[in-house]
C-alpha positions as CSV (number, residue, x, y, z in Angstrom):
1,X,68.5,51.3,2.3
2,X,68.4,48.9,-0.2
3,X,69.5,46.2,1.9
4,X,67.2,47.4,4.7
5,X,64.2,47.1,1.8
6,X,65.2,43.5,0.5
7,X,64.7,41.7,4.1
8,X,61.7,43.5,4.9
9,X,59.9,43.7,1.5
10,X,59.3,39.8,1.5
11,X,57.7,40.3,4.9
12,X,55.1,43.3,4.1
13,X,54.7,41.0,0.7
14,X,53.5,38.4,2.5
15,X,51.4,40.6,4.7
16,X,50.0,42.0,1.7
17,X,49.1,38.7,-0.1
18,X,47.0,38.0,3.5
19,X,45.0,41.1,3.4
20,X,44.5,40.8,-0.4
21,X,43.4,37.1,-0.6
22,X,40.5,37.8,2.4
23,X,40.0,41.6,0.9
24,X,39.1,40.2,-2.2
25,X,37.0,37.0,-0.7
26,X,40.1,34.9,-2.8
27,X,40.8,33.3,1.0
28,X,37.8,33.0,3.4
29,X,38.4,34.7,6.4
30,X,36.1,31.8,8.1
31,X,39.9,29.9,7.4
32,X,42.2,31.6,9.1
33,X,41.5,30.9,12.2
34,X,42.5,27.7,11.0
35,X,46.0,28.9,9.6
36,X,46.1,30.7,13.0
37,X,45.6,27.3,14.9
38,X,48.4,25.6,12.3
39,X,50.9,27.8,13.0
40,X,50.1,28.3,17.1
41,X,49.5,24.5,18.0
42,X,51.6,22.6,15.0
43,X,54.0,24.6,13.2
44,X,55.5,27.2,16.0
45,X,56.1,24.8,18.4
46,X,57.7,22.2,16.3
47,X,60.4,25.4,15.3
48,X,60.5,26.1,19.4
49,X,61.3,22.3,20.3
50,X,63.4,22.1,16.9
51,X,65.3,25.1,18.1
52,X,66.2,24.1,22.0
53,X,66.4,20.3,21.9
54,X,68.9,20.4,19.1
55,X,71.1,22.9,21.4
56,X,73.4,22.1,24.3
57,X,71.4,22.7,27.5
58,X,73.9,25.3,29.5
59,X,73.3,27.2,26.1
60,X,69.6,26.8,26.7
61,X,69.5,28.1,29.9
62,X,70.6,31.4,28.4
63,X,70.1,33.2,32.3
64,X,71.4,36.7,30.8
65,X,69.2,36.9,27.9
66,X,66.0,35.8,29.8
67,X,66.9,38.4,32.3
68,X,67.3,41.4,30.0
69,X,63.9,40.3,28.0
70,X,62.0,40.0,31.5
71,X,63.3,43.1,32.7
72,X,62.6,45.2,30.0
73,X,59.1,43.8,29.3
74,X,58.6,44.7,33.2
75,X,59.8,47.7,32.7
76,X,57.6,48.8,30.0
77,X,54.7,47.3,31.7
78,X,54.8,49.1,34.4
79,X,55.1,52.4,31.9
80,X,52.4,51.4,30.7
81,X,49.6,50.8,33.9
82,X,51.4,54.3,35.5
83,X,50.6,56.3,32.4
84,X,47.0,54.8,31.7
85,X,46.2,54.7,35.6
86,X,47.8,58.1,36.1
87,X,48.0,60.5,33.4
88,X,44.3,58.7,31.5
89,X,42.8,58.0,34.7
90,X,41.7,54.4,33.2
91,X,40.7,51.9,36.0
92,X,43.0,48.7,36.7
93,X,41.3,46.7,33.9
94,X,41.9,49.0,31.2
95,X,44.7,49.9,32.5
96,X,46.1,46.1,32.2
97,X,44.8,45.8,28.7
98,X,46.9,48.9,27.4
99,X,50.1,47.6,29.4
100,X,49.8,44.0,27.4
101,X,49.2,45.9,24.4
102,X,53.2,47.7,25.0
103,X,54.8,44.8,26.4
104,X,53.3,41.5,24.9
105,X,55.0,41.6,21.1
106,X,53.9,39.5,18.2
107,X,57.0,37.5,18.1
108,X,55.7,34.1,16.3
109,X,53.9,36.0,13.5
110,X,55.9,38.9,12.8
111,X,58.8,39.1,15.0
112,X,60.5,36.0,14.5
113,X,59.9,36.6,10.5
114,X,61.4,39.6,10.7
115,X,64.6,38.1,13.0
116,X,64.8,35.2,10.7
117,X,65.7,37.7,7.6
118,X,68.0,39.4,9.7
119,X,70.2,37.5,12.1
120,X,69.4,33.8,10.4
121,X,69.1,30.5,12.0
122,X,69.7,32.2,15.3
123,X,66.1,33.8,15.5
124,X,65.0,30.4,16.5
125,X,66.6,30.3,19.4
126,X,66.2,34.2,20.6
127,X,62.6,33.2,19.7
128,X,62.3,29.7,21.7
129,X,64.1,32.2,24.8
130,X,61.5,35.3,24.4
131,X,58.4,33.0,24.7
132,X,60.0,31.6,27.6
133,X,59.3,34.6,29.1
134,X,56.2,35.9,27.4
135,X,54.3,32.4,28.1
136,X,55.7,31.7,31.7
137,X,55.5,35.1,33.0
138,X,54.1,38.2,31.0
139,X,51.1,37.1,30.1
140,X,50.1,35.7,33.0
141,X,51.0,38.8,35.1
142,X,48.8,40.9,32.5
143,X,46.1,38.7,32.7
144,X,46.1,38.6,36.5
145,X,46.4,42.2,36.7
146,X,43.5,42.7,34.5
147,X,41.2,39.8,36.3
148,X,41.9,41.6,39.8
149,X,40.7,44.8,38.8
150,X,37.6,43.6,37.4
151,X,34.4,43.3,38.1
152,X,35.4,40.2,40.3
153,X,38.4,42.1,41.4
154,X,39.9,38.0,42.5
155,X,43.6,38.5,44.5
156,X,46.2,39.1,42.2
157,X,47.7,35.6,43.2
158,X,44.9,33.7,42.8
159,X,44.4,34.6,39.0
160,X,48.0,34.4,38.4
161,X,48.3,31.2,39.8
162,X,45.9,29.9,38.0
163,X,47.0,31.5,34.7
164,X,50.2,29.8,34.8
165,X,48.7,26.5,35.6
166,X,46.5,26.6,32.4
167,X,49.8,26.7,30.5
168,X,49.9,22.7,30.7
169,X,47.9,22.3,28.2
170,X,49.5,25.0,26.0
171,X,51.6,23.5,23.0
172,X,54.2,25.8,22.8
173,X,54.8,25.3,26.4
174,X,54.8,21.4,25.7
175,X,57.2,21.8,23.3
176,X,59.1,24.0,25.5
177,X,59.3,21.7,28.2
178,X,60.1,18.4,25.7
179,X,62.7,20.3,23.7
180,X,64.3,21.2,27.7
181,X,64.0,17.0,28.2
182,X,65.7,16.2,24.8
183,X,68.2,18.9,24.9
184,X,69.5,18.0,28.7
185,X,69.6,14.1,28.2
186,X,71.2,14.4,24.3
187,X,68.5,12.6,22.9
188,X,67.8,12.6,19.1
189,X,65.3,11.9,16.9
190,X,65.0,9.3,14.5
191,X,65.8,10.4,10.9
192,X,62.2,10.6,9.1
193,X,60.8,12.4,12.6
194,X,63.7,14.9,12.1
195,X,62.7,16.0,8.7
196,X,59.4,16.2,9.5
197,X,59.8,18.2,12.7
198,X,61.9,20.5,10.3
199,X,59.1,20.9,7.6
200,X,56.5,21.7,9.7
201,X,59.3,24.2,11.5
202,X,59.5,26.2,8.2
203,X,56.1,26.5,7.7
204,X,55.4,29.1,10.5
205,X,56.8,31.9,9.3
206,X,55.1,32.6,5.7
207,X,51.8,30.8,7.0
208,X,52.4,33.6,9.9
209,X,52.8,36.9,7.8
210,X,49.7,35.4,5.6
211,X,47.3,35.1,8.8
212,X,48.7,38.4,9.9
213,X,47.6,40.1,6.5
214,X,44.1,38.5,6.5
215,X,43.6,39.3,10.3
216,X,43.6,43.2,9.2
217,X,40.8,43.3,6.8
218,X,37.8,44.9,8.5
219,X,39.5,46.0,11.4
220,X,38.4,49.4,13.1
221,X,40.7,51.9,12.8
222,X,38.8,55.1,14.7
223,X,38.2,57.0,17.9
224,X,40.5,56.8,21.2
225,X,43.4,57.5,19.3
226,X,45.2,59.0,21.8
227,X,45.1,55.9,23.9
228,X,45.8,54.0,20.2
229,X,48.9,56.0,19.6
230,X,50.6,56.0,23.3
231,X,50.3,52.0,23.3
232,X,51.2,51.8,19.9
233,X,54.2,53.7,20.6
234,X,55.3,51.9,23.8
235,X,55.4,48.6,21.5
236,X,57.0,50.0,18.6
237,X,59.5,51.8,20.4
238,X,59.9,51.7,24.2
239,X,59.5,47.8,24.8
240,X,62.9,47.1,22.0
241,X,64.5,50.2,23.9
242,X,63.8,49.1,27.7
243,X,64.7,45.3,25.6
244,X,68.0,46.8,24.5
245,X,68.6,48.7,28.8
246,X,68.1,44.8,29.9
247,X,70.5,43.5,27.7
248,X,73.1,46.0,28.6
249,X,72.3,45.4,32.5
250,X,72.0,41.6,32.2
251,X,75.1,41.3,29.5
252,X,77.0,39.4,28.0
253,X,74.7,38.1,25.7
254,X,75.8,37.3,22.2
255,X,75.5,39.8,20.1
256,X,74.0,38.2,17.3
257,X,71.4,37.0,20.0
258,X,71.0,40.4,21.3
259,X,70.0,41.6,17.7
260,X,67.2,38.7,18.0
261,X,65.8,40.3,21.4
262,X,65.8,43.6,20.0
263,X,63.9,42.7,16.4
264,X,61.5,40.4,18.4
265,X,60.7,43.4,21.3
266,X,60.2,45.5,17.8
267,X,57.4,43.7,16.5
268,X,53.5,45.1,17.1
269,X,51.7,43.7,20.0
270,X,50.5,39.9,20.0
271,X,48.0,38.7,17.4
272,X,45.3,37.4,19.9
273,X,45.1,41.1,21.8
274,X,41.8,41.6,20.6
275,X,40.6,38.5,22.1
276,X,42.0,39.2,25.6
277,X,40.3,42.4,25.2
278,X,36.7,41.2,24.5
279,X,36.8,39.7,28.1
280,X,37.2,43.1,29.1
281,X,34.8,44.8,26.7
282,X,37.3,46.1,25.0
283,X,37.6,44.2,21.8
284,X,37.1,46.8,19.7
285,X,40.0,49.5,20.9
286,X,42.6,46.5,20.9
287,X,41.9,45.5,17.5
288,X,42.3,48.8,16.2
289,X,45.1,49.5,18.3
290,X,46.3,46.2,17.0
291,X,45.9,47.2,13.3
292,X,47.6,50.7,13.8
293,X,50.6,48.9,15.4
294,X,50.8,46.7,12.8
295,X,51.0,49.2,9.9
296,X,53.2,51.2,11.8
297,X,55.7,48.3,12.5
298,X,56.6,48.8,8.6
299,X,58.5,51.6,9.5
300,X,59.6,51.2,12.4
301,X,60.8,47.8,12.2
302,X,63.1,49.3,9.0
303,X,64.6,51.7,11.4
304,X,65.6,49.2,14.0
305,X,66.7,47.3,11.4
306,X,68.7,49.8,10.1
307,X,70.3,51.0,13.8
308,X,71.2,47.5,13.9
309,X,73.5,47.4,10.8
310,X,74.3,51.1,10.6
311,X,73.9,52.8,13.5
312,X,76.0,51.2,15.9
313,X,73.1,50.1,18.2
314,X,74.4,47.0,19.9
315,X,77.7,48.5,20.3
316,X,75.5,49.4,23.6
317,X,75.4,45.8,24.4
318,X,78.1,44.3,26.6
């Protein structure tokens, strides 16, 4: 327990020293959308590119790994819209909204935190791999899904289509794409750009945790709990489960790697769900949703942690 405590304590710390510095008006809350914009546009993708292009491209192309994360996102998306359209009765809009909320996880500000601690240098890549998916393919498909049952109700194509082509100007994907260029041709930056790509690499993850922290003052945390919990719950728990089913059906996958998957499914949804939800007039129920996950993820990313080194867990995997 202790040694479950001394890799996530530095995290919640962190967390903590957000929500403090805004709580008590130490930090401006009119700046962290600024340390938001750092650590999305600057910092994350410099550890993304740092992470791929530095790594032999048949390793990049990880087909195994990018199959069981896919899968078990699916999977749990589709848990989702079945149990909000059929057991809540919610429309195809709301309905897409909850299903983000399970499937989409936070893995630049919390997840990839909490992977680094655990597994090491490898959370980089399991990282770099998991937002292959999320950026190419998840999102978009939530988003489309939620535009075609709106008020617009556009073909599902349509909006997905051009969901994914708005990703050109997305700099993770850049760096995604420029890390794939680098990696397949053996190309190498000069010296100076090396260490700089580096610093600005190991800047995301406390600059992260401290925007996470910040981003939970003053969020509601009332009314449609019901709805609150079962989304809260897919995140927390089914999406690193159905994770963990992909990775056993899509296997081998090394298992340090497979560790990285399942920590990175573990962490709460994605920090920008409320903002996807204001579209939809929902702003208010996926910020507190949001929040609750988050505060839950303390203990629930301690248990995966500890099924990872105690309880056998990817003995499942392949």
């Amino acid at each position: 327990m202790l040694e479950i405590l001394s890799i996530t304590a530095p995290i919640f710390i962190l967390i903590a020293v957000g929500y403090l510095a805004v709580r008590v008006q130490f930090f401006p809350r009119a700046g962290l959308a600024a340390l938001g914009a750092f650590v999305v546009r600057i910092a994350l993708p410099m550890l993304v590119f740092k992470s791929i292009s530095r790594r032999a491209f048949s390793e990049v192309l990880n087909f195994p790994y990018l199959g069981a994360y896919l899968s078990g996102s699916l999977v749990v998306l589709g848990i989702g819209l079945c149990w909000a359209r059929l057991v809540r009765g919610k429309g195809m809009e709301q309905a897409s909204l909850l299903g983000m909320g399970m499937c989409c996880a936070n893995s630049a500000y919390v997840g990839y935190p909490v992977a680094a601690q655990v597994i090491g240098p490898t959370a980089s890549m399991a990282l770099a791999l998991s937002m292959i998916v999320e950026n190419m393919l998840i999102l978009p498909i939530c988003l489309a899904l939620a535009e075609s049952g709106g008020a617009r109700h556009e073909p599902f194509l349509r909006v997905f289509g051009r969901a994914v082509f708005g990703l050109r100007k997305n700099a993770l994907v850049i760096a995604i794409f420029a890390a794939f260029a680098f990696s397949l041709f053996s190309i190498g930056l000069p010296a100076p750009v090396d260490r700089v790509v580096d610093l600005l690499a190991g800047a995301s993850a406390p600059v992260a945790l401290i925007f996470i922290g910040g981003t939970l003052v003053g969020l509601p945390l009332r009314n449609a709990l019901v709805d609150m919990g079962a989304v809260s719950f897919g995140k927390l728990v089914l999406h690193p489960l159905a994770v963990l089913g992909g990775l056993w059906l899509f296997g081998p996958v090394d298992p340090v790697l497979a560790a990285g998957a399942v920590l990175l499914a573990s962490a709460p949804m994605l920090s920008i769900y409320p903002i996807f939800g204001q579209k939809h007039g929902e702003e208010g129920f996926c910020a507190a949703t949001l929040m609750l996950a988050t505060l839950s993820s303390f203990a629930t990313v301690a248990g995966v942690i500890w099924l990872l080194h105690n309880g056998g867990l990817m003995a499942a995997v392949p």
